[in-house]
Steps between C-alpha positions, in 0.01 A plus 500: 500500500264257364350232754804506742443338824694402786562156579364344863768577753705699302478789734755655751251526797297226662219533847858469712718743315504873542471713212757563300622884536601684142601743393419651131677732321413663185114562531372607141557328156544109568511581864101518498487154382733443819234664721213295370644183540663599864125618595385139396833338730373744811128431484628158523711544819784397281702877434505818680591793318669715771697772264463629137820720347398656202620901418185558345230442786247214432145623417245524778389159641772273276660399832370401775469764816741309725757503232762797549621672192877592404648696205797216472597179630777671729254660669223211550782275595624755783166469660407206434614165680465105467376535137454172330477626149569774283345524154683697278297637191673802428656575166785342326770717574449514888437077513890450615549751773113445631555080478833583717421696720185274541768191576698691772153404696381182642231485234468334217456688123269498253662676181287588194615452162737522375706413805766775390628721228861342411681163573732681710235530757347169483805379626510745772163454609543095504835602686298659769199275522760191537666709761165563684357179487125613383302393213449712229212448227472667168183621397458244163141461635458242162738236666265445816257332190402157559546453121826486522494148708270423203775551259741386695314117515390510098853571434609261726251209342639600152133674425601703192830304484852648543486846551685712232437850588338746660334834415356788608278746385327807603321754357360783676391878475664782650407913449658771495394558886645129602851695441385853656372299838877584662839597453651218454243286259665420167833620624861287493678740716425778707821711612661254453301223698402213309114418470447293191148522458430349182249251364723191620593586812131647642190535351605108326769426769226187651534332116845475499518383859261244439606359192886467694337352774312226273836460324663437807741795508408648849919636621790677300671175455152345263575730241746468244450827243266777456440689152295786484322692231316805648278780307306801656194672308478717727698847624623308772892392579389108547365245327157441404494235236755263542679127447717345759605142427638278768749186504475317823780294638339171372475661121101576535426789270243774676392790269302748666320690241308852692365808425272794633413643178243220394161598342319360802606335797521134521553258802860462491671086440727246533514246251680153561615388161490104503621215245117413535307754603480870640423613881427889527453645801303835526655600871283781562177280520676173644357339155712191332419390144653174386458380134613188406425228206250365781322867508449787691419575869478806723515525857482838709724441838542676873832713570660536869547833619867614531416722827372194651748278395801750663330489798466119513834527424553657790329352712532122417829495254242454193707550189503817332291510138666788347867494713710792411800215429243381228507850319843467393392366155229790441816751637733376258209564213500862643847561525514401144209786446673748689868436339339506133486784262234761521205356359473559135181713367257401288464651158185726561382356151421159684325672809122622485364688851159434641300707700534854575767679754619350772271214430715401190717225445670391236451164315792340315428399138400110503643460814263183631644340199864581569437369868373154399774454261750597728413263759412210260822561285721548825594834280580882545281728302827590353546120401109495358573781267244730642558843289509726822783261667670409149539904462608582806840596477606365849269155549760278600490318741709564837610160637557442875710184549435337894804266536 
């Protein structure tokens, strides 16, 4: 994640502390990233990783010897006592009965993205972690960027003058295998549980969460409306290639503009659309460009570590980078996925595929195009005129009104 670094005394452990003991479960996909960084924490003395839970066993040597292995959290927490952490990294479906069962402890929770499937159980989960009294960070890993203090001061001094929107824009690639990897990838629903895994709400979910963060819209109440405008390529029941425009409460226009069926991947961006001048913000480096009638600079900055900061949290009441009561805004976004009509598909005329079997993936017609515009333009694709949206016979949009 480009030149991330941890800032001086931002860990949870110091020479007079005792490790912290966690707890991780979900040990494969994102839960390997998880184990790298809780490998750096222990050879630290900060973390020790006392119990995995994972119903697929980790591979040989991925955790360490003196860390006992369940098949679920019910298990590792029956046998397991004075835990000080539990990482959840498990997928989307199982985050709200993992996260609280995890709060019923005396530990605190880290919860990957996104925090939950619905709104419904946002509220429970903020229900219980009220009623528990223990932190609970999100994995946004983008908002522990120093950059963001950077934009906070140039908008502050009135850098690119008043702020008039916001955008963001990703394009990635995605195969055939990204959807075969499990059960659940691509899916809105299985038997009837909700999973929403579409473009928005995971593989992009860190550019919409960023650009609401920049905008200011962190809880439910930030928000004021949420349109969305969603499109699949692929055989899948989400969205791939998709639009979702944002009001917040003080009138600032965000237009999130993603897809996973780009021609090549790109470092995904947040723009900061200025009376005079632009900020973007490529949040997967920590890079900010600013452009102004004065010129151009770059600067490359450090990023916090969420783990680190929970435990600090912890341990000495720092506050909480990514809180769970500072999802609310990105929840309301996914509720307004979730609620919408089935993604539309895209005329097969305006798709080519590249590569061969389950290395394929599909590449919409012009889409880097339709991405820029969209952002720029504040627009649906819809709105633009693009002849796969225009044609589709179901592309409006599906409003979700936060009063």
């Amino acid at each position: 994640m480009g030149t991330a670094t941890e800032t001086a005394g931002s860990g949870a452990g110091t020479a007079t502390t005792p490790a912290a003991r966690v707890a991780l479960v979900g040990v494969h996909g994102f839960g390997t990233h998880h184990l790298r960084n809780l490998e750096r924490l222990q050879a630290a003395g900060s973390v020790e990783l006392v119990a995995v839970a994972d119903p697929q066993p980790p591979a040989p040597g991925a955790v360490p010897p003196s860390a006992a292995v369940y098949p679920g959290l019910d298990d590792l927490l029956k046998a397991t006592r004075d835990l000080d952490l539990v990482i959840v990294a498990t997928p989307i479906q199982t985050h709200a009965p993992l996260a609280l069962a995890a709060l019923a402890t005396d530990a605190e929770l880290y919860l990957e993205k996104p925090p939950v499937a619905s709104l419904a159980d946002f509220n429970r989960l903020c229900e219980a972690a009220a009623a528990s009294g223990r932190g609970v960070q999100i994995g946004f890993q983008s908002l522990g960027s120093h950059a963001l203090k950077a934009v906070e001061d140039l908008l502050a001094a009135g850098t690119i003058g008043t702020l008039q929107g916001i955008s963001a824009t990703g394009r990635w690639v995605r195969d055939r295998a990204y959807y075969k990897r499990s059960r659940w990838a691509g899916k809105r629903s299985i038997n009837g549980v909700d999973v929403v895994d579409g473009v928005a709400t995971n593989p992009l979910a860190h550019a919409v969460a960023t650009a609401l963060h920049i905008a200011g819209a962190r809880t439910t109440t930030d928000v004021a409306s949420v349109e969305t405008e969603l499109y699949r390529a692929n055989d899948i029941e989400s969205d791939d290639t998709s639009v979702i425009r944002i009001r917040t409460a003080a009138g600032l226009p965000i237009t999130c503009a993603l897809t996973i069926c780009a021609s090549e991947s790109v470092e995904p961006y947040v723009t900061l659309q200025g009376s005079n001048g632009t900020a973007v913000f490529h949040y997967t480096e920590d890079r900010l460009t600013v452009e102004t009638a004065a010129g151009r600079t770059e600067e490359t900055y450090g990023r916090d570590d969420l783990t680190e900061n929970l435990l600090a949290h912890r341990s000495r009441g720092v506050p909480l980078i990514s809180s769970l009561e500072d999802s609310g805004a990105f929840m309301l976004v996914l509720e307004a996925v979730r609620t919408a009509p089935l993604p539309t598909p895209i005329d097969p005329a305006y798709v080519r595929w590249e590569g061969e079997g389950d290395a394929a993936h599909a590449v919409v017609a012009g889409i880097e195009e339709a991405l820029d515009q969209a952002g720029r333009q504040h627009a649906t694709f819809s709105e633009l005129g693009l002849p796969w949206a225009a044609a589709a016979p179901d592309a409006s949009m599906s409003v979700k009104r936060v009063e």
